[in-house]
C-alpha positions as MATLAB code, in Angstrom:
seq = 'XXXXXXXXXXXXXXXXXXXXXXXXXXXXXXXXXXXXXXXXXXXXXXXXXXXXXXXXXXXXXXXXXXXXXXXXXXXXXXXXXXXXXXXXXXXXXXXXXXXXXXXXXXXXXXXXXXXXXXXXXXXXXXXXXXXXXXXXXXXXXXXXXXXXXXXXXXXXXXXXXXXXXXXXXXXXXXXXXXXXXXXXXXXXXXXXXXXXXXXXXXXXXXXXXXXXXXXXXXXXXXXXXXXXXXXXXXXXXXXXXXXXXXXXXXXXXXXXXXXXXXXXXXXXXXXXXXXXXXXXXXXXXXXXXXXXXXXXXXXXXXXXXXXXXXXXXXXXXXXXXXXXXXXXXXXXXXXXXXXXXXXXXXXXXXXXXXXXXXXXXXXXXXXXXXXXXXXXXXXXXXXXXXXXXXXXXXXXXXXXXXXXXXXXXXXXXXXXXXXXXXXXXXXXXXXXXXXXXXXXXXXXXXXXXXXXXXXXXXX';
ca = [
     270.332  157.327  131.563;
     271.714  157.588  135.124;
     271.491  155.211  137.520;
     271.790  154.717  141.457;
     274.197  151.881  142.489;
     273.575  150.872  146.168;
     275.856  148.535  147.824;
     276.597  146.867  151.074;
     279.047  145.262  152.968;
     279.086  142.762  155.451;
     281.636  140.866  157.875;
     282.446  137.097  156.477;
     281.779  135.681  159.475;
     278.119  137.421  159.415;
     274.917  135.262  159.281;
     272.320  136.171  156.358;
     268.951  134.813  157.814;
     266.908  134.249  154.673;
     264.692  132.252  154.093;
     264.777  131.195  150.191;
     261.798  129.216  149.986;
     259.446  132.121  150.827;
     260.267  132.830  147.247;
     259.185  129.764  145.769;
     255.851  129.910  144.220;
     255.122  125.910  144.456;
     255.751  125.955  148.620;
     253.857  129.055  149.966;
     251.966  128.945  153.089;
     248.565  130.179  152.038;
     247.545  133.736  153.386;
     243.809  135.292  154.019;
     244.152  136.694  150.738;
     244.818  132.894  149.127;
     241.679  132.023  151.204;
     239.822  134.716  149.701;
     240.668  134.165  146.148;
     239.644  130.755  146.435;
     236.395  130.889  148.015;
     235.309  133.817  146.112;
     236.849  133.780  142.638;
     238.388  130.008  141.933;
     236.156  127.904  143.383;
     232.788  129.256  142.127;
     234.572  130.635  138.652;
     236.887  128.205  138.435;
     239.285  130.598  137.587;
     242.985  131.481  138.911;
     244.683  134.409  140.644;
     248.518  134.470  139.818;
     250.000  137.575  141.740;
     253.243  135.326  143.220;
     255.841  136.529  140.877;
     256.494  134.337  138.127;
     258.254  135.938  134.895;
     257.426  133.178  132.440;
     253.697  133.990  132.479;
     254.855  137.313  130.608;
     256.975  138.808  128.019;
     260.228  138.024  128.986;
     261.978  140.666  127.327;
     260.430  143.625  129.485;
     261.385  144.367  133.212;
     258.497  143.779  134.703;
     257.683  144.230  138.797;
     255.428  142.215  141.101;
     252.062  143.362  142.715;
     252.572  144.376  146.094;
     250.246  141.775  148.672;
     248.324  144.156  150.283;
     247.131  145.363  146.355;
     245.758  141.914  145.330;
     242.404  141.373  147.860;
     241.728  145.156  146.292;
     242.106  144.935  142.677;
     240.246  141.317  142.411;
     237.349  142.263  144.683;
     237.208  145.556  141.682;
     237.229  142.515  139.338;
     233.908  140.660  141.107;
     232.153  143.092  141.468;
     232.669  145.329  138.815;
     232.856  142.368  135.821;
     232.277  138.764  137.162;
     229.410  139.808  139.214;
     228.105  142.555  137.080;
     228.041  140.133  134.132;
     226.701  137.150  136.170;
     223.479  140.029  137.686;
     222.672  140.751  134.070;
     223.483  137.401  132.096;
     223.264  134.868  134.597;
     225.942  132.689  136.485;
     226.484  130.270  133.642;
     227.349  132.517  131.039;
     230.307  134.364  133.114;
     231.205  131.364  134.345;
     231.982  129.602  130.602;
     233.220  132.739  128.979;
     235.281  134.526  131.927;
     239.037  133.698  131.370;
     240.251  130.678  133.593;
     243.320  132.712  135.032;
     243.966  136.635  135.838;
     247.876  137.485  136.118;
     248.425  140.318  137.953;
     251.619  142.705  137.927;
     252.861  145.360  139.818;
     254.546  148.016  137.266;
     253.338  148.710  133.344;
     254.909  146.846  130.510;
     256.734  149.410  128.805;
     256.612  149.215  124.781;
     259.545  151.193  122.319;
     256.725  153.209  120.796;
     256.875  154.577  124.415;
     252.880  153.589  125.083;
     252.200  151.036  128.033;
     250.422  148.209  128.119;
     247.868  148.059  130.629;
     246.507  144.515  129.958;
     246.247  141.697  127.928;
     243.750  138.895  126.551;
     245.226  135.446  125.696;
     243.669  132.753  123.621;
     240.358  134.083  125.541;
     241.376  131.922  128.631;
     244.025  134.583  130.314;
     243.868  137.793  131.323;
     247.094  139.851  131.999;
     246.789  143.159  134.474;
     249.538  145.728  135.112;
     250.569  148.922  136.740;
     248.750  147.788  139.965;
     250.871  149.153  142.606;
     250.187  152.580  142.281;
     245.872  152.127  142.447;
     244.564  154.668  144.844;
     241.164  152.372  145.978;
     241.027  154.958  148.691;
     240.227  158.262  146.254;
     236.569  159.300  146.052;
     236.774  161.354  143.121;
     236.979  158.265  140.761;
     239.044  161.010  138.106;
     237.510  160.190  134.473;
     240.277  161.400  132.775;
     243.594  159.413  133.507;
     245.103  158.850  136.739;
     245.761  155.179  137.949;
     242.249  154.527  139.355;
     239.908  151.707  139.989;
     237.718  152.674  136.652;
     240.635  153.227  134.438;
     241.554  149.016  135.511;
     238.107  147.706  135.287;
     238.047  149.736  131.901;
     241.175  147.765  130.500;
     238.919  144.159  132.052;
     236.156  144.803  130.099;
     238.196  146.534  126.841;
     240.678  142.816  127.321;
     236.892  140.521  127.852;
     235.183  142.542  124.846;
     238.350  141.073  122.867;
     237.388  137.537  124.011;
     234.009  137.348  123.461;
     234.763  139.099  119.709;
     236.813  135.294  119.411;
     233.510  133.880  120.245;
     231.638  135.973  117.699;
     233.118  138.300  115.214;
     232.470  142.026  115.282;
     230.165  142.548  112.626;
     231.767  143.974  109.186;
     229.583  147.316  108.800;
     231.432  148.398  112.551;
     234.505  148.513  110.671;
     232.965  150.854  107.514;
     231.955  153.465  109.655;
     235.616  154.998  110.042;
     237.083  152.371  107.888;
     239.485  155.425  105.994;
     240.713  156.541  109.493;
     242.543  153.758  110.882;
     246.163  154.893  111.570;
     248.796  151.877  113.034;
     250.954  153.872  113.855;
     248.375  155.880  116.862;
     251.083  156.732  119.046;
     252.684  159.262  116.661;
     251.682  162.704  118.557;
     252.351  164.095  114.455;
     249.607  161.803  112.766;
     247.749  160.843  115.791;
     247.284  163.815  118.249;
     244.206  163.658  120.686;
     242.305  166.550  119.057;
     242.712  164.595  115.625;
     241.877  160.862  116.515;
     238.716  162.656  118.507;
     237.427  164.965  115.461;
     237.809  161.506  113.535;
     235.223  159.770  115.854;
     237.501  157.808  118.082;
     236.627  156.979  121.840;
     240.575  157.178  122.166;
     244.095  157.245  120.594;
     244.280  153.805  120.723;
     241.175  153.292  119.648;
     242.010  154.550  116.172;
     245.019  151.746  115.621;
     242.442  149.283  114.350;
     238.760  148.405  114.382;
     239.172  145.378  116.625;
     240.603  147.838  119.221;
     238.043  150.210  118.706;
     235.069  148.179  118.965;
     236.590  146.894  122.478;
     237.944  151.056  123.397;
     233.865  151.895  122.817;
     232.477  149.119  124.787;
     234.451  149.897  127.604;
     234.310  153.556  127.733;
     230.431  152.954  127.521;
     230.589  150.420  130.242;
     232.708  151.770  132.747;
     233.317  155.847  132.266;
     229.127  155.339  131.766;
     226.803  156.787  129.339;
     226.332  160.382  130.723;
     230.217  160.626  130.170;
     230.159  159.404  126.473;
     226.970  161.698  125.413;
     229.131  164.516  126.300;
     232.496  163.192  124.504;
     230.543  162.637  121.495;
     228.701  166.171  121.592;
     231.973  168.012  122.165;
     233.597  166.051  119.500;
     232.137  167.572  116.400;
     228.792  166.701  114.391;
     230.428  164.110  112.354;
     232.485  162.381  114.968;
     229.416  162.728  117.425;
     227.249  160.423  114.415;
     230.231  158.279  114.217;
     230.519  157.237  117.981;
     226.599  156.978  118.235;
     226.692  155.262  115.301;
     229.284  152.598  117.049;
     227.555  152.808  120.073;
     224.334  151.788  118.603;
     226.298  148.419  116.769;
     227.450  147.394  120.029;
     224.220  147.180  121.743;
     223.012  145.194  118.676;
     226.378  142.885  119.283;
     225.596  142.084  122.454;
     222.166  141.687  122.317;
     221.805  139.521  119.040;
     224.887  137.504  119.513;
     224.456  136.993  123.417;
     221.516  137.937  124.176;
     222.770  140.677  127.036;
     220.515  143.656  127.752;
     223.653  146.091  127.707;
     221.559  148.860  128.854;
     221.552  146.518  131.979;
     225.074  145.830  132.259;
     226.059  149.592  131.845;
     223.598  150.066  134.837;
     225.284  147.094  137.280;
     228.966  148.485  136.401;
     227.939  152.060  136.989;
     226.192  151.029  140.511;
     229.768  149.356  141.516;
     231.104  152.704  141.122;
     228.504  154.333  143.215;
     227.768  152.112  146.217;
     231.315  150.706  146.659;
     233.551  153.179  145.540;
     231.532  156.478  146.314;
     231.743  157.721  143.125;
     230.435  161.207  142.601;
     231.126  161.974  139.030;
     227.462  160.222  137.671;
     226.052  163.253  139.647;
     224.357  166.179  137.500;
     225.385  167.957  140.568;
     229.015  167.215  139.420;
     228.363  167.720  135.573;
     226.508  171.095  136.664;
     229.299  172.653  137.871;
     231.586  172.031  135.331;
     230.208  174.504  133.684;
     229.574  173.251  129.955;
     227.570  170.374  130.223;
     224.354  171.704  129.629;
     222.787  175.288  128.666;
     218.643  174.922  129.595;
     215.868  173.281  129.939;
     212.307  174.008  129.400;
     208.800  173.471  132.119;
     205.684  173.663  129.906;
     202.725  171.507  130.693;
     201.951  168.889  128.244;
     205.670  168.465  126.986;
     205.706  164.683  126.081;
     208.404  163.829  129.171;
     206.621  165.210  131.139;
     203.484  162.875  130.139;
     205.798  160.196  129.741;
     207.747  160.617  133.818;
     205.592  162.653  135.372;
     205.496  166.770  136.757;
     205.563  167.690  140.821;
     202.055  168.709  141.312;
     203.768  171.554  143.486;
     205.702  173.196  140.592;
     202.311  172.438  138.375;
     200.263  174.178  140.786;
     202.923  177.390  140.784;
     203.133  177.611  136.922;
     199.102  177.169  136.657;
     198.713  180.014  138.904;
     201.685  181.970  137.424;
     199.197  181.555  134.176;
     196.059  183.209  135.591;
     198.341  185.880  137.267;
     200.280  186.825  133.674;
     196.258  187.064  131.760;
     195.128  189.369  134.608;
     197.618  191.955  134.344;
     196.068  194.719  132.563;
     193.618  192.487  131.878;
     195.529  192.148  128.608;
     194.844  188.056  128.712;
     198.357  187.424  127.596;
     199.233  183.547  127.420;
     201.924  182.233  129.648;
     203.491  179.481  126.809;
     206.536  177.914  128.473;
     209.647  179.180  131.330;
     213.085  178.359  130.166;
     216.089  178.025  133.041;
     219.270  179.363  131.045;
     222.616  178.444  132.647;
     225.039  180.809  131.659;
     227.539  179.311  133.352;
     228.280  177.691  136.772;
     227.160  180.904  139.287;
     224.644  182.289  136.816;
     221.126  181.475  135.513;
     218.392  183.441  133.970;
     214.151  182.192  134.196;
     212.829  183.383  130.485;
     209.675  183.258  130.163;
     207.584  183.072  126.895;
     204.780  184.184  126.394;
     201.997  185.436  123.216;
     199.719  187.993  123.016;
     195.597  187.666  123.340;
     195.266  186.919  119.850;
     198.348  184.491  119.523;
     200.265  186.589  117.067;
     203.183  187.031  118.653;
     206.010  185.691  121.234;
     207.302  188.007  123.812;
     210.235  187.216  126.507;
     210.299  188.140  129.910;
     213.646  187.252  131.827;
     214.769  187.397  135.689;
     218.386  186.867  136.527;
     219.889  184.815  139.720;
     223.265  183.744  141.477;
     223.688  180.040  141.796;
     224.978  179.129  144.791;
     226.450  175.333  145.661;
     227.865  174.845  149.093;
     231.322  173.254  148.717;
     230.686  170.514  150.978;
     227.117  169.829  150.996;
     226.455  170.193  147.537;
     223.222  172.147  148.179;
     221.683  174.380  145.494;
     220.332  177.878  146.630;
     219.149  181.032  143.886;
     220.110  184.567  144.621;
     217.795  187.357  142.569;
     220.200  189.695  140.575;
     219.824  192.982  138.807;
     218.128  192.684  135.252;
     221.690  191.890  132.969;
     220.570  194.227  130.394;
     218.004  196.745  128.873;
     216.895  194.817  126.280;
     212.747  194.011  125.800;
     213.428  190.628  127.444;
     214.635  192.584  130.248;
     212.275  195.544  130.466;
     209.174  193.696  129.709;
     209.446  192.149  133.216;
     208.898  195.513  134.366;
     205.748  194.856  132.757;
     204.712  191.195  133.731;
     207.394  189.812  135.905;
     204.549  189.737  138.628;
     202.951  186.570  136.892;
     206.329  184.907  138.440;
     206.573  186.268  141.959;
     205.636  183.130  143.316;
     208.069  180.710  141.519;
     210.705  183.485  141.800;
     210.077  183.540  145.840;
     210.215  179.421  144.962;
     213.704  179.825  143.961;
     214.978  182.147  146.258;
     213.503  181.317  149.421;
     214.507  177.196  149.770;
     217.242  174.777  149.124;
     217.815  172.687  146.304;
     219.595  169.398  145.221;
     220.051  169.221  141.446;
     219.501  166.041  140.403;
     219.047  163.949  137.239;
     215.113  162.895  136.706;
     215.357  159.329  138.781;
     216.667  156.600  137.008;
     214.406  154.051  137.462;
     211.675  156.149  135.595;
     214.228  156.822  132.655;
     215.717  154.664  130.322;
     219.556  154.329  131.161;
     220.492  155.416  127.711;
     218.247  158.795  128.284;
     219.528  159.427  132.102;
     221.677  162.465  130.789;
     219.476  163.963  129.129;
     217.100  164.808  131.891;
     217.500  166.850  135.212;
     216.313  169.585  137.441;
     216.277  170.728  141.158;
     214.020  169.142  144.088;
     213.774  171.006  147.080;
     216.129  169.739  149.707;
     213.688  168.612  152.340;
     210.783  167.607  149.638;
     211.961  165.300  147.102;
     208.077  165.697  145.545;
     207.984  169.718  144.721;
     210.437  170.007  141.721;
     211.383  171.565  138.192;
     212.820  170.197  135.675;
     213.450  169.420  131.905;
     215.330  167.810  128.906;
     218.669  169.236  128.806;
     219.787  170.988  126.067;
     223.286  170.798  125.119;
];
């Protein structure tokens, strides 16, 4: 390895005005940031912020860097809100305030291991908490990346993956968590051979790491649930593979129970508070559907048919009711056939394209038919607004060419589409269960929140 040698000179006679006790840990003039530690994390937590440099309170044997001063207000106000506070909102003030570790240590650079991974953070004796590779924390980047990148979610993910580890000292993981991929375990998960990404993830692991032993993959799952949020881990398990995807539900699933039967903590609740934290303080975009949307491959439909049991269960926009009920009368009158309007599906084909299909049976209920329009999606780069363009028919099948036939049932929901704004939007949370907030969305029109469509994804 190279290296760069800098050196100096000076005259003998030259005066080196430095002040060594600056560097003493024991006889520092406290700063705003000491003030702020102590009135907001030691005195009502009881619990201590080390970010003067001191090498003994890690392994000695690595090179390891301090945390820069103006990183340390940052990282522990991430740490308050996103896990003291989030904790304390769901569980109550006592409960954070026996189990949170009694000191965080915070570092500047990673801690570099010879398997060539990094450690990110540590738990000790469940009393200490060790956090590195803080320097280089953009708090300033909206787009919150989920996948990598040295980000406010990917540190409050190694908090809660180092506190899941403490309260597991508290109360075991239960045995049957370690059955369900009990064959798969690998130690030695940094091996790219044995342990590649596409492997470990076909297996049913939340991670690489996770896969190096169950203890670290009960704590990998409860923080990926926690912090990257549940919308993020639906679609990691569904693009994993049918058996990994029952594996990682599967774990999901035992972790609720874990939390709830050994602590009694709604987790539902606590994935909610560390998701907000994200959202309000951090504008985080990536819970939108807006954002999953145009990816491109989150989801392929959904379907509007009265009487569909979410919409009994959260409710229809008397608007879009009205529309369909009208588009029903419309599709029996035409040739006075009395056809039966049954459902209308919105295909996404991809991220510009969608097609309206709608189904419908003959007067005597005997048979299906489909009737299909095709339109341009359109999202404005900076507002995020939603308008539909009307295309040319994309084929000449019978979908196609029967609405020729009876496409004029849906004039009025295609004029709908074409002639307002939308915002797509997941159904609102507070009338779906957290656990279920991926699985429904639609489009509201920009200016009326009330006159909507939408549907249970399918993925």
């Amino acid at each position: 390895m190279l290296g760069l040698l800098l050196t100096t000179c000076t005259k003998d006679n030259e005066n080196l005005n430095v002040d060594l006790s600056t560097y003493n840990s024991d006889t520092y003039v406290p700063t705003p940031v000491d003030d702020w530690i102590w009135d907001n994390i030691t005195k009502p937590y009881n619990t201590e912020v080390v970010y003067r440099f001191n090498r003994n309170l890690t392994d000695v044997s690595k090179d390891i860097s301090p945390i820069r001063s103006e990183k340390v207000q940052p990282i522990m106000e991430a740490v308050l809100e996103g896990f003291i506070k989030a904790y304390a909102r769901v569980k109550g003030e006592a409960f954070i305030k026996t189990y949170t570790p009694k000191q965080f240590v915070l570092y500047g650079s990673a801690s570099y291991n010879t398997n060539g991974s990094i450690t990110l953070g540590t738990a000790e004796g469940g009393r200490k908490i060790v956090l590195y590779e803080l320097n280089g924390i953009d708090f300033d980047n909206p787009d919150m990346s989920l996948e990598g990148g040295n980000t406010v979610r990917r540190r409050l993910r190694t908090i809660h993956h180092e506190f899941t580890h403490i309260l597991n000292q508290i109360v075991a993981i239960p045995p049957d968590f370690e059955q369900i991929s009990k064959a798969d375990y690998e130690a030695d998960w940094t091996n790219n051979d044995i342990n590649p990404e596409s492997i470990s993830r076909s297996l049913g692991f939340i991670s690489r790491y996770a896969r190096s032993v169950y203890t670290e993959d009960f704590a990998e799952v409860t923080a990926h649930l926690l912090v990257q949020g549940q919308i993020w881990y639906d679609d990691y398990a569904r693009k994993s593979g049918v058996e990994a995807y029952r594996k990682l539900k599967l774990k999901e699933e035992m972790i609720v129970d874990y939390f709830k039967q050994y602590f009694d903590i709604d987790f539902r609740k606590l994935q909610e508070e560390v998701q907000k934290v994200f959202r309000e303080k951090y504008g985080d975009k990536t819970q939108t559907f807006e954002y999953w949307f145009s990816k491109g491959d989150y989801a392929k439909s959904f379907t509007h048919r009265p009487g569909l049991d979410y919409h009994n269960t959260y409710g229809v926009s008397p608007d879009f009711t009205a529309m369909y009920q009208r588009a029903v009368s419309s599709l029996a009158a035409i040739g006075n056939a009395g056809r039966v309007l049954d459902s209308i599906r919105f295909d996404f084909i991809d991220t510009e394209n969608m097609d309206m299909v709608m189904s419908y049976r003959n007067a005597a209920l005997s048979s299906f038919y489909y009737a299909a329009m095709a339109y341009q999606i359109n999202i404005d780069p900076n507002t995020k607004e939603v308008t539909f363009t009307r295309l040319p028919a994309r084929g000449t099948t019978t979908t196609w060419t029967n609405t020729n036939t009876v496409g004029s049932a849906l004039q009025e929901i295609n004029d709908y589409l074409t002639d307002n704004v939308f915002t797509a939007d997941w159904l609102p949370l507070e009338n779906v269960p957290h656990e279920q907030k991926g699985n429904y969305a639609g489009f509201y029109l920009k200016d009326n929140p009330d006159s909507y469509f939408y549907g249970r994804l399918v993925f």
